[in-house]
MDTraj code that builds the backbone (N, CA, C; nanometers):
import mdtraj as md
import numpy as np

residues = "UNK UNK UNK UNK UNK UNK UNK UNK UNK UNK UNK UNK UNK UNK UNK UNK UNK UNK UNK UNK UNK UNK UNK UNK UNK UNK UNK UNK UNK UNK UNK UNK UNK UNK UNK UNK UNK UNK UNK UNK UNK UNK UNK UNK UNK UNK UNK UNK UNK UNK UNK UNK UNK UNK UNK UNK UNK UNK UNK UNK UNK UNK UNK UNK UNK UNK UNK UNK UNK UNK UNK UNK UNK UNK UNK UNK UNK UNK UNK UNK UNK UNK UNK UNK UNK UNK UNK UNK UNK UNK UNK UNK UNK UNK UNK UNK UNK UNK UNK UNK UNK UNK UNK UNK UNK UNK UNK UNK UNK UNK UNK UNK UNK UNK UNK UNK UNK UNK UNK UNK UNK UNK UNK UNK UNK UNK UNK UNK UNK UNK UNK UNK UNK UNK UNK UNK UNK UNK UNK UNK UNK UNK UNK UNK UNK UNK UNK UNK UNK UNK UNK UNK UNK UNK UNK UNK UNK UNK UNK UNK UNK UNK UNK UNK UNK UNK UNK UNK UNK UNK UNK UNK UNK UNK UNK UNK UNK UNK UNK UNK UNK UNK UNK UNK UNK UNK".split()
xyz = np.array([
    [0.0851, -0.1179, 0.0000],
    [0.0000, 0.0000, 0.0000],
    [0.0894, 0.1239, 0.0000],
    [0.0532, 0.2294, -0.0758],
    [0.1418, 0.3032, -0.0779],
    [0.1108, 0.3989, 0.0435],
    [0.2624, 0.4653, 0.1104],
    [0.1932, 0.5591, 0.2052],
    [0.1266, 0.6659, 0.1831],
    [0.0966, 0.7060, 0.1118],
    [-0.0403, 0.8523, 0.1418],
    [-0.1209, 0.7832, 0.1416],
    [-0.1671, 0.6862, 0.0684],
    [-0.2960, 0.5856, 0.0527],
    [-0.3195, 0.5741, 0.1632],
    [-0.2278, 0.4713, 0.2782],
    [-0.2612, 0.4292, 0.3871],
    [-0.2525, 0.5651, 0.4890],
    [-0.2248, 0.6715, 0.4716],
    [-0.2292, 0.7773, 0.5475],
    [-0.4147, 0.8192, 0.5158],
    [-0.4516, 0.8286, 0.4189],
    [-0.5388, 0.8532, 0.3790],
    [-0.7021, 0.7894, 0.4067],
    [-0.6352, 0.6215, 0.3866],
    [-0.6970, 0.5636, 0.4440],
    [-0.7162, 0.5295, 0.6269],
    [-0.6414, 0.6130, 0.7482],
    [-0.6329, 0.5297, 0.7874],
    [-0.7850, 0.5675, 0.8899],
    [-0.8487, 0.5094, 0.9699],
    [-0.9454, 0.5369, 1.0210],
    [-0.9041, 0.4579, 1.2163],
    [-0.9973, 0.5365, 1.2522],
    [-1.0138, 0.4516, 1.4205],
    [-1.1220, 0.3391, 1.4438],
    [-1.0736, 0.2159, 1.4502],
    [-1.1172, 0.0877, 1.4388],
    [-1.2008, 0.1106, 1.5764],
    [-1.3078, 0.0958, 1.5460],
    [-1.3495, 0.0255, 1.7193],
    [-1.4759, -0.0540, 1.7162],
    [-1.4687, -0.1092, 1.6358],
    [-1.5366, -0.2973, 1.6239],
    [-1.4420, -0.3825, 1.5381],
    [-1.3745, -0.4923, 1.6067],
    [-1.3120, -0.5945, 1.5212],
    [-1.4073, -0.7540, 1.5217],
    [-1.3198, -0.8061, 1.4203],
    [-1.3343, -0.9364, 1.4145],
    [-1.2893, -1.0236, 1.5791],
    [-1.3665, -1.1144, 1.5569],
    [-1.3388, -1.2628, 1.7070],
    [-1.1331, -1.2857, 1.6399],
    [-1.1353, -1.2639, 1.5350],
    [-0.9870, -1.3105, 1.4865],
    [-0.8713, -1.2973, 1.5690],
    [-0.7789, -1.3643, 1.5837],
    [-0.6701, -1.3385, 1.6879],
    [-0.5824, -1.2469, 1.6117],
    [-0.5223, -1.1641, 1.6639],
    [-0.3653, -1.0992, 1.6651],
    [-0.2575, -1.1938, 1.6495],
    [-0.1660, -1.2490, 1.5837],
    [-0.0950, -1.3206, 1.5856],
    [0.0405, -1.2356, 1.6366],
    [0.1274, -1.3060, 1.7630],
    [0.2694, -1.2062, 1.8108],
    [0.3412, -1.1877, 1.7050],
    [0.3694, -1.2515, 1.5994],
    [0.4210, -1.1810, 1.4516],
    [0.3970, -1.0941, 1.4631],
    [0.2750, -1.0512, 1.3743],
    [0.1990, -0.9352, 1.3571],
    [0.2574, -0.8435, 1.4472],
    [0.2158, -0.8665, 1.5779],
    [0.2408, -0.7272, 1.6552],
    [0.3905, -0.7315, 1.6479],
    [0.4933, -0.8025, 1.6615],
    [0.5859, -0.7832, 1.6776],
    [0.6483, -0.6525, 1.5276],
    [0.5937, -0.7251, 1.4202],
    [0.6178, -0.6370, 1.2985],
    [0.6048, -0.5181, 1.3665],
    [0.4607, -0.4836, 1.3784],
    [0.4533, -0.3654, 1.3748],
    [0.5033, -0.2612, 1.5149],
    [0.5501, -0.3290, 1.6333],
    [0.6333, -0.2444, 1.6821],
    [0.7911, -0.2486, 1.6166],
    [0.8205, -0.3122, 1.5497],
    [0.9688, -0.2494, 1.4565],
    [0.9516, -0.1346, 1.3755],
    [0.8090, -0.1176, 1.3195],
    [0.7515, -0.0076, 1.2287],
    [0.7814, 0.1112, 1.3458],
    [0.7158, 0.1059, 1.4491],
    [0.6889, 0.2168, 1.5689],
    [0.8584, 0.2776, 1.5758],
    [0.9333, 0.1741, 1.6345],
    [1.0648, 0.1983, 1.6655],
    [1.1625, 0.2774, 1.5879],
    [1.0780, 0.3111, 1.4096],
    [1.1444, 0.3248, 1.3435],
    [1.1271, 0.4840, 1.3243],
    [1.0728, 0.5188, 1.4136],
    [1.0291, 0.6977, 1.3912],
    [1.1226, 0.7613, 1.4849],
    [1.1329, 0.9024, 1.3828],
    [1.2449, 0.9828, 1.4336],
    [1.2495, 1.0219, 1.6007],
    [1.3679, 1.0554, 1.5966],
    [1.4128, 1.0231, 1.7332],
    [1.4783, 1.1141, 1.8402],
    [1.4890, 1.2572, 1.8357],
    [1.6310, 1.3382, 1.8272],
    [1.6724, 1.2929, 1.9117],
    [1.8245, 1.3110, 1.9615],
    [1.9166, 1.2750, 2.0321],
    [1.8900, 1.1040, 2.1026],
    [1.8328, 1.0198, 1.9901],
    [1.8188, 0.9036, 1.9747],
    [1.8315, 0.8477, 2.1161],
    [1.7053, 0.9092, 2.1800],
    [1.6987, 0.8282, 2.3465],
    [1.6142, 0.7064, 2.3721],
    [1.5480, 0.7203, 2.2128],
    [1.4424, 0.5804, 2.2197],
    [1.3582, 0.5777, 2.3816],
    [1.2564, 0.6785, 2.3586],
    [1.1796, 0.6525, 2.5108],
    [1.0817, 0.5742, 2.4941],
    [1.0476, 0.5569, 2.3991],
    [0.9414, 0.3873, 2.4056],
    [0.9173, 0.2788, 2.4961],
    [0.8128, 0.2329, 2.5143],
    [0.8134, 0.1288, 2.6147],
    [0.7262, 0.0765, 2.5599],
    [0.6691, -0.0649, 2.5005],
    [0.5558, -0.1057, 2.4509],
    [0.4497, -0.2995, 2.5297],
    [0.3922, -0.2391, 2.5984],
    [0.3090, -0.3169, 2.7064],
    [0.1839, -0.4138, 2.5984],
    [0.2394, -0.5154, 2.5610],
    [0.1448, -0.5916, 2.4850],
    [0.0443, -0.6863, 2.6008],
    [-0.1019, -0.6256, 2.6532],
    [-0.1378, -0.6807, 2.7040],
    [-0.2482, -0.8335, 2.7064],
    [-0.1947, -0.9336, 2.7768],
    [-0.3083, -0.9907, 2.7601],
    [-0.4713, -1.0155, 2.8018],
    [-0.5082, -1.1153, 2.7848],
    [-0.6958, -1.1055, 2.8273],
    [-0.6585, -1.0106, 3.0238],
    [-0.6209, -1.1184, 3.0853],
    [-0.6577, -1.0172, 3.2508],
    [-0.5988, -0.8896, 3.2954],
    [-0.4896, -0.8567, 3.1537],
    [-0.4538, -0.7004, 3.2083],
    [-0.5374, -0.6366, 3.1248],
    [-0.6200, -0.6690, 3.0087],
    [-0.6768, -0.5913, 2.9548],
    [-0.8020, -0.5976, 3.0422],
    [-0.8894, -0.7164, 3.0933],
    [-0.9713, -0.6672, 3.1891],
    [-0.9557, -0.5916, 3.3166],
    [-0.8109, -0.5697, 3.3395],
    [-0.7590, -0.5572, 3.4619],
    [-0.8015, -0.3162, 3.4160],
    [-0.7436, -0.3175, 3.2931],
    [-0.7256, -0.2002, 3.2678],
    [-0.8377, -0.1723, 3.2042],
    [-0.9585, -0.2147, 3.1761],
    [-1.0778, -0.1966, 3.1515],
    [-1.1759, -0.1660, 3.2551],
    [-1.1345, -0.2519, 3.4125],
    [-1.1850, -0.2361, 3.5320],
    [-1.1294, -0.0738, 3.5889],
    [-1.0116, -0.0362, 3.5582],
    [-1.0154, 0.1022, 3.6347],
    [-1.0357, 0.2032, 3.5259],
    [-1.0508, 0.1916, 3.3568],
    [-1.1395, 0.2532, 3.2924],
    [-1.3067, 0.2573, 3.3561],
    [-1.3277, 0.1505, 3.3546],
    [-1.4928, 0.1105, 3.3999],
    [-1.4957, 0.2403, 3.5145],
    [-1.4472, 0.1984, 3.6139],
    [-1.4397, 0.2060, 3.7845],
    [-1.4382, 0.4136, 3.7526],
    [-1.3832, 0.4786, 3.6458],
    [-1.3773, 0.6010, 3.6456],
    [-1.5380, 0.6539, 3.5550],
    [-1.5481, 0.5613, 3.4925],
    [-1.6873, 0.5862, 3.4363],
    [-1.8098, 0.5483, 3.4649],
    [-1.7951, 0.4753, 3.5634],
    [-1.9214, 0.4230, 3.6592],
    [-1.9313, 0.5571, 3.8105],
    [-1.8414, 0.6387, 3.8210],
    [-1.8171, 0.7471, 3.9571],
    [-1.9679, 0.8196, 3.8540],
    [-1.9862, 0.8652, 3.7434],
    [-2.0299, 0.9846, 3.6954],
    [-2.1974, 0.9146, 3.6951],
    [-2.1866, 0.7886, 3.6948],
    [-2.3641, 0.6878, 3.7612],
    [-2.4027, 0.6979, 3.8512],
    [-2.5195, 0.7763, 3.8808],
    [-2.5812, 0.7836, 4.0319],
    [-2.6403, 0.6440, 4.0810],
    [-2.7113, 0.5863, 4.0154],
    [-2.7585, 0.4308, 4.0582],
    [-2.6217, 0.3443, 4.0261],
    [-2.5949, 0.2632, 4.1821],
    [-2.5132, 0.2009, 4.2258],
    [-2.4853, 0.0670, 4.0916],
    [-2.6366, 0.0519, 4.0610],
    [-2.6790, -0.0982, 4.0121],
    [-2.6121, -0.0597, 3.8357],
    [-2.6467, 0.0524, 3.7908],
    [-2.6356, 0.0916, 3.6933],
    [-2.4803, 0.1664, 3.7081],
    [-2.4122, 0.1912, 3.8055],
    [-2.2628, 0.1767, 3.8073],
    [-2.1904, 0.0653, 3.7367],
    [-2.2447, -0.0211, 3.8367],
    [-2.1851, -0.1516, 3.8181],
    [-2.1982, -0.2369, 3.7082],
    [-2.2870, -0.1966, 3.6392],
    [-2.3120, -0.2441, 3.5087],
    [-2.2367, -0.1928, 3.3998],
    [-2.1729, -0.0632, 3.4205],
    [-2.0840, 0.0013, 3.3626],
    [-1.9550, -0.0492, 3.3223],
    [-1.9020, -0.0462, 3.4617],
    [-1.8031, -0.0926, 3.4733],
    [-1.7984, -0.2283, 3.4453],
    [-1.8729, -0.3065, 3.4628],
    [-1.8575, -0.4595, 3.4202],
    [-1.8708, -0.4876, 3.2134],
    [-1.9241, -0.3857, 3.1853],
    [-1.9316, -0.3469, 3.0507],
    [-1.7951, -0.3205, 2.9332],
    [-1.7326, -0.2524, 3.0423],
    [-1.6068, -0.1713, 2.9868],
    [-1.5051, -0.2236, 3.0213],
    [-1.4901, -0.3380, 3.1581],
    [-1.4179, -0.4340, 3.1113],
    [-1.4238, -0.5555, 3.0515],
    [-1.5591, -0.5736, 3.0476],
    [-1.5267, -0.7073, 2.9457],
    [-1.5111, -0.6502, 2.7505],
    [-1.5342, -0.5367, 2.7679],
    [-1.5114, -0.4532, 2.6369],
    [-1.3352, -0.4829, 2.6056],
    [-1.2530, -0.4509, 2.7108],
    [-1.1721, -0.4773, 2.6624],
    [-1.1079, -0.5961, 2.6944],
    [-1.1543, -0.6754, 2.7732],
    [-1.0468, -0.7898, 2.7726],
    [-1.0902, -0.9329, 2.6575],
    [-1.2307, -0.8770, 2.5867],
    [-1.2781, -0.9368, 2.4847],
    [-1.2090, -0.8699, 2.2866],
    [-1.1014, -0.7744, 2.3829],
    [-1.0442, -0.6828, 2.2490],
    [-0.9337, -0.8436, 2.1919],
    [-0.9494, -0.8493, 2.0760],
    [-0.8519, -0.9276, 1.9762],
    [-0.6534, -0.9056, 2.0864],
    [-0.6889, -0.7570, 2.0517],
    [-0.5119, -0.7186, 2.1499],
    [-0.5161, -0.5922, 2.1665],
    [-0.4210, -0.5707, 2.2773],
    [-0.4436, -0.4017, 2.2714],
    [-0.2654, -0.4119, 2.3629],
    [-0.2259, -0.2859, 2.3397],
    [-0.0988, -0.2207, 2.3646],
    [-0.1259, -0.0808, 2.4280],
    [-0.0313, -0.1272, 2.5210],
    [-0.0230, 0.0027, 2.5986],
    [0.0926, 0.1106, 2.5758],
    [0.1304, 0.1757, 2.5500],
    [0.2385, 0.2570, 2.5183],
    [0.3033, 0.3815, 2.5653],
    [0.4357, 0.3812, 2.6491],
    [0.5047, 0.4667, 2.7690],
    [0.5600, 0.5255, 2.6743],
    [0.6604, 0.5887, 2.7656],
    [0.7757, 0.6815, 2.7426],
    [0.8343, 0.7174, 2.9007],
    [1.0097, 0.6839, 2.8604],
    [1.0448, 0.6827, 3.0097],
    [1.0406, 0.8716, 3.0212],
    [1.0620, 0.8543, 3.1201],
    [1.0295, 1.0112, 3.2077],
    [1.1479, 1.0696, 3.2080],
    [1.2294, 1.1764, 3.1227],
    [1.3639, 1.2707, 3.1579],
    [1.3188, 1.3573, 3.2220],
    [1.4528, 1.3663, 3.3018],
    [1.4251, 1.5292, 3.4493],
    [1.4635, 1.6910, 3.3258],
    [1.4757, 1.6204, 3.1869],
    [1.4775, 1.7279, 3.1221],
    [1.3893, 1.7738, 3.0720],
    [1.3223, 1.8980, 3.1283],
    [1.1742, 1.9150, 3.0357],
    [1.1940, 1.9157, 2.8514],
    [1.2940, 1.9945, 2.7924],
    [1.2730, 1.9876, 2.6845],
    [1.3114, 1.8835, 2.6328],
    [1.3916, 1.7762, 2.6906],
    [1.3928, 1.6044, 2.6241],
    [1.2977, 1.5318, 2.6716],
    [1.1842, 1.5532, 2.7237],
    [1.0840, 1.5062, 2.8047],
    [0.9668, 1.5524, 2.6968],
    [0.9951, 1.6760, 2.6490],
    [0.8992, 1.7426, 2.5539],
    [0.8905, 1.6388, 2.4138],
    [1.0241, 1.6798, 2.3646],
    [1.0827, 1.5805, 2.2000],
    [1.0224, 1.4478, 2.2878],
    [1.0484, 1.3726, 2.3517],
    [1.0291, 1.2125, 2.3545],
    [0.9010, 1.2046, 2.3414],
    [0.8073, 1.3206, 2.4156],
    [0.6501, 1.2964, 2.4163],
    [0.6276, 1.3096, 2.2712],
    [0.6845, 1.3928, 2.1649],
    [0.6609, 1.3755, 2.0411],
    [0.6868, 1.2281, 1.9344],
    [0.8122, 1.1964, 1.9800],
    [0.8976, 1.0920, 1.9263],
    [0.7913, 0.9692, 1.9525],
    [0.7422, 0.9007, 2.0901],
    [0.6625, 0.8232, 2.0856],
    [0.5330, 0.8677, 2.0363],
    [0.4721, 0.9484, 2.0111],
    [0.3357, 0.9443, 1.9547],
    [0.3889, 0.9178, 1.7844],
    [0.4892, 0.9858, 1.7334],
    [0.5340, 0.9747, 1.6096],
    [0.5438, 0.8170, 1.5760],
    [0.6246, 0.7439, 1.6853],
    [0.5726, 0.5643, 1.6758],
    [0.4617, 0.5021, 1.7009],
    [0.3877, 0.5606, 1.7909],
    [0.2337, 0.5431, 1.7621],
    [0.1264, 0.5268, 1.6241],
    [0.2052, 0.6410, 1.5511],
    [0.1741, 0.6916, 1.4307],
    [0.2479, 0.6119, 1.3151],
    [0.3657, 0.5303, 1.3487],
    [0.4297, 0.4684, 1.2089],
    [0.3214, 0.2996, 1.2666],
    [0.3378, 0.2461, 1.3382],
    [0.2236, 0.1676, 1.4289],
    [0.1104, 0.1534, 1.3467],
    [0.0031, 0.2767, 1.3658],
    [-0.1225, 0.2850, 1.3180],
    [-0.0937, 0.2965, 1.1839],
    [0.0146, 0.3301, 1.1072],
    [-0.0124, 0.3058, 0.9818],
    [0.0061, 0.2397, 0.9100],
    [0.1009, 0.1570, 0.9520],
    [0.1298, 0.0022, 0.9146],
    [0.0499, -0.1231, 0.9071],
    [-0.0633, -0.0960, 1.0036],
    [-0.1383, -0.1693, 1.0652],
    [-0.2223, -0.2568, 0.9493],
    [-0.2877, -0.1199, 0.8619],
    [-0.3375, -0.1893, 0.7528],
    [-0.2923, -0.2971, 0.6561],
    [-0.1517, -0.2840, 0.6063],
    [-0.0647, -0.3424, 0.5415],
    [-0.0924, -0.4881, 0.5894],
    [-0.1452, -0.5303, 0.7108],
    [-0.0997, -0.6802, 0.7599],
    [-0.2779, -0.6907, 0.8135],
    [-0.3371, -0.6266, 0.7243],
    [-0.4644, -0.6568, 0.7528],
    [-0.5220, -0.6272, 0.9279],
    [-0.5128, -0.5140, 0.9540],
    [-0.5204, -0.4841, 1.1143],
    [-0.5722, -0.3534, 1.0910],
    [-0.6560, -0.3063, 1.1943],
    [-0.6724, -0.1897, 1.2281],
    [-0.6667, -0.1366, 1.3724],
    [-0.6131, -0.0238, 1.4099],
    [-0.6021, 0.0317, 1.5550],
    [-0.7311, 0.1059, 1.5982],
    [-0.6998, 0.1333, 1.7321],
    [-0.7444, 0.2670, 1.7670],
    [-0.7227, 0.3419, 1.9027],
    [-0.6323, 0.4249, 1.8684],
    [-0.5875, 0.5053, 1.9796],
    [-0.6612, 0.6205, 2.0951],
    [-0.6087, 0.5549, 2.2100],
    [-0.7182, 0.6742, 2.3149],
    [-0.5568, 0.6992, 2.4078],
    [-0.6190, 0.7923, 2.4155],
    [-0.5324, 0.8830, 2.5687],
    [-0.6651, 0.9232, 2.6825],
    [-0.5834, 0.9965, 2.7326],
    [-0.7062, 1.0488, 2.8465],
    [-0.6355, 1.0256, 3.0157],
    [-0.6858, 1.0808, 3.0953],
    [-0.6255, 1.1000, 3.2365],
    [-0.6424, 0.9199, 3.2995],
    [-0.7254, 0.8573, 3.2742],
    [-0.6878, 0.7119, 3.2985],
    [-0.5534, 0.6824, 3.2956],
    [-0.5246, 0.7000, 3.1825],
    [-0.2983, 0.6991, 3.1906],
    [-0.2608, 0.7205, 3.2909],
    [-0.2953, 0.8377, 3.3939],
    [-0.2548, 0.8359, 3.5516],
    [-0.2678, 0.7534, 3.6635],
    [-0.4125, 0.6865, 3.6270],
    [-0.4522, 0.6425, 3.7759],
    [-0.4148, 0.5371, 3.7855],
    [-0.3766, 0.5229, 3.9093],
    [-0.2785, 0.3597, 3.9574],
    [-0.3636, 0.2667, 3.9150],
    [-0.4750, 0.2199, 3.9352],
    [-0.5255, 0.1221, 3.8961],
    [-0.4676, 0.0541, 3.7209],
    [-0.5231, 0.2145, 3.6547],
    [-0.4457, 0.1507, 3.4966],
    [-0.2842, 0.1228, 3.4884],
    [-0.2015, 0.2318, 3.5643],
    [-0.0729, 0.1120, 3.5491],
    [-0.0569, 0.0260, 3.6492],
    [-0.1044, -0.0198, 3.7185],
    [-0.0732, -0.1612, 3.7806],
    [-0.1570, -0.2457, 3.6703],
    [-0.2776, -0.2427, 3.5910],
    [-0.2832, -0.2969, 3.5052],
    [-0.1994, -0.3209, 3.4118],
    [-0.1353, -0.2436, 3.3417],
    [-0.0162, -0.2321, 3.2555],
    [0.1014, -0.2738, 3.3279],
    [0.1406, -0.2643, 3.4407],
    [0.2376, -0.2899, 3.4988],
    [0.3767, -0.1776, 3.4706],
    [0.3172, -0.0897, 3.4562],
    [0.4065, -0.0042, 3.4009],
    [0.5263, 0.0694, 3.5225],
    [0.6552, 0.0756, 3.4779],
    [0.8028, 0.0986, 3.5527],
    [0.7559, 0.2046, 3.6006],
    [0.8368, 0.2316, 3.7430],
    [0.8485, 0.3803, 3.7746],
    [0.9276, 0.4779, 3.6654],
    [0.8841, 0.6142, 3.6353],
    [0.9894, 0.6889, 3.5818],
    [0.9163, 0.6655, 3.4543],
    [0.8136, 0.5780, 3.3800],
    [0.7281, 0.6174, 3.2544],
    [0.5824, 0.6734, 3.2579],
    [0.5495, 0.6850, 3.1728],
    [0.4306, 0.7445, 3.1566],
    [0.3103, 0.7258, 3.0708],
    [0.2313, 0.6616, 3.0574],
    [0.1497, 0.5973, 2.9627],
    [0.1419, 0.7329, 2.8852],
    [0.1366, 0.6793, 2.7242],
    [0.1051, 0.7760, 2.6697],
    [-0.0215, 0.7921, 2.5561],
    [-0.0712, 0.6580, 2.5680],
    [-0.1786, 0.6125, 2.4571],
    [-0.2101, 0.4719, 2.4818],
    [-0.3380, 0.4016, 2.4653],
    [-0.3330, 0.2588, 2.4603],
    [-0.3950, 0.2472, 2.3115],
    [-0.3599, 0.1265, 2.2421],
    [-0.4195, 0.0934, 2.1237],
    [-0.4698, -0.0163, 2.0988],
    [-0.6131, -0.0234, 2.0778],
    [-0.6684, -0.1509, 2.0271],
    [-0.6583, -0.1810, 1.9219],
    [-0.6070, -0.3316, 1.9185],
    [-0.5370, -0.3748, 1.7599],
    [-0.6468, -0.4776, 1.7400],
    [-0.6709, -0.4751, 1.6117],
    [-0.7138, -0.6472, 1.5661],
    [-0.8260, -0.6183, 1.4187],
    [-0.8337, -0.7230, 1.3594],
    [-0.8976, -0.7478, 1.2217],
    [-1.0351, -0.6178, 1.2404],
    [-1.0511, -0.5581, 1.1677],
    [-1.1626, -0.4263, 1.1692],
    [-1.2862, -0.4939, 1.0984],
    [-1.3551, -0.5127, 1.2006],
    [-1.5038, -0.5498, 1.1633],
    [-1.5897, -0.5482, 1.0473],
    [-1.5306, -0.3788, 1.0015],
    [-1.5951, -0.3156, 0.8960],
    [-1.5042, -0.1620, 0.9065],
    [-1.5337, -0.0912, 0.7779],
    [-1.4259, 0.0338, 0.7604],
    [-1.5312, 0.1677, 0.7814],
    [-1.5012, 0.2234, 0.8727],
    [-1.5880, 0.3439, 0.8845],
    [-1.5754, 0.4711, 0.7827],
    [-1.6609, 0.5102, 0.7422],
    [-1.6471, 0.6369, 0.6454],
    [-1.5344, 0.7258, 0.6498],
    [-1.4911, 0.7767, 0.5924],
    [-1.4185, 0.8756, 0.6794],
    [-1.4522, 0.9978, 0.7057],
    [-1.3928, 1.0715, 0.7946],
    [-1.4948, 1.1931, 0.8788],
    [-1.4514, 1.3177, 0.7876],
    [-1.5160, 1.4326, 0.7758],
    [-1.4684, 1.5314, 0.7100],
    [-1.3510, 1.6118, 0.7288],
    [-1.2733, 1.6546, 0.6347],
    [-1.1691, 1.7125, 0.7424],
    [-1.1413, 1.8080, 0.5936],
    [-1.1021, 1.8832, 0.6950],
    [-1.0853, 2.0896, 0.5953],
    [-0.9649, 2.0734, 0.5503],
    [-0.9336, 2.1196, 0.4421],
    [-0.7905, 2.1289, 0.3378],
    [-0.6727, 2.1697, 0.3853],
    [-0.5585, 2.1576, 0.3890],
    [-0.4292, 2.2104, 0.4433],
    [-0.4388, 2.3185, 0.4406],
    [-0.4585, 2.3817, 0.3073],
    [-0.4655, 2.5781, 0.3208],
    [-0.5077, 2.5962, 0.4062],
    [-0.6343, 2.5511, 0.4788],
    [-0.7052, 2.6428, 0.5705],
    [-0.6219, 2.6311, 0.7084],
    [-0.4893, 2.5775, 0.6925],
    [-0.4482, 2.5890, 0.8032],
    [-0.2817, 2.6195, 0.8068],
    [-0.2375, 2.6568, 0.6819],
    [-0.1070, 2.7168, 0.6421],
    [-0.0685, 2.8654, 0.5987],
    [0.0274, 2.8790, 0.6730],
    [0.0898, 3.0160, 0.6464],
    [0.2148, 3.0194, 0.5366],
    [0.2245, 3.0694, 0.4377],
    [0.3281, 3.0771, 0.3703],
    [0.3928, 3.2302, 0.4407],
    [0.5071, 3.2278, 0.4968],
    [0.6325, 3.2853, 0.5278],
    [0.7286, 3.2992, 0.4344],
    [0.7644, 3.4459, 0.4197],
    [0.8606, 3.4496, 0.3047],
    [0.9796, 3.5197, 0.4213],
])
top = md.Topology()
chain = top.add_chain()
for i, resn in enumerate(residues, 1):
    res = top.add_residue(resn, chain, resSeq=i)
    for name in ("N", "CA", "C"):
        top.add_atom(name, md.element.get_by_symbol(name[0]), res)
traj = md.Trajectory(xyz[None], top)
């Protein structure tokens, strides 16, 4: 596939196939991730391939933050029991750090550098018949999700991605032309 195609094409998966992830597969495509620029080549990557009970594990303190905003207890709990079996019924999903520098502006570049492998990741994905879909959000903080992940002191979740065969291909959403968002500087 050529890349603008698959840039073009790529969309946020969030219904797959029962199909498994094969560790090939993922393995490919974190060499794709690894392969994005880097400055001062510190490689802050960390990549958490979870299985079925950390993904229910990290679906339970997703759940557990979205069941607080349910006033009926019963209808809490239904929430949360929802959102983790949502994900520990996901094909695969990856969690994805970046270790922590006491340097803010190499702390800055790395937060770029790993989303940039996030991004060679999601676009590869198609190529091997896969589709992602990336979330962030303050869950990345709360202990519950990295003791799910199991994630080191000194990183920082920076995205999780659900991988696996795409159910079906969603439209794609509208999006406004480059001009409307470029300055030519002379």
């Amino acid at each position: 596939m050529e890349l603008l195609e698959a840039i073009r094409r790529r969309r946020s998966i969030k219904d797959f196939t029962s199909a498994p992830v094969e560790r090939e597969a993922i393995e490919t495509l974190l060499e794709a991730a690894v392969q994005a620029p880097n400055h001062r080549m510190t490689e802050p990557w960390r990549f958490y391939v979870l299985g079925p009970k950390a993904r229910r594990a990290y679906g339970e303190a997703l759940g557990a933050r979205k069941a607080r905003k349910v006033d009926d207890p019963t209808a809490a709990a239904a929430v949360l029991e929802k959102v983790a079996a949502e994900h520990e019924g996901l094909p695969a999903m990856l969690a994805v750090t970046m270790v922590l520098s006491d340097e803010p502006e190499i702390r800055e570049e790395d937060y770029a550098a790993t989303f940039m492998a996030i991004q060679n990741l999601s676009l590869a994905a198609p190529a091997l018949g896969l589709g992602t879909h990336i979330k962030t959000g303050a869950v990345m903080d709360d202990p519950r999700a990295r003791a799910a992940v199991g994630v080191a002191e000194g990183e920082r979740i920076v995205a999780t991605l659900s991988l696996g065969v795409p159910a079906a291909l969603p439209d794609p959403k509208p999006r406004r032309p480059a001009s409307d968002f470029t300055t030519w500087v002379e």
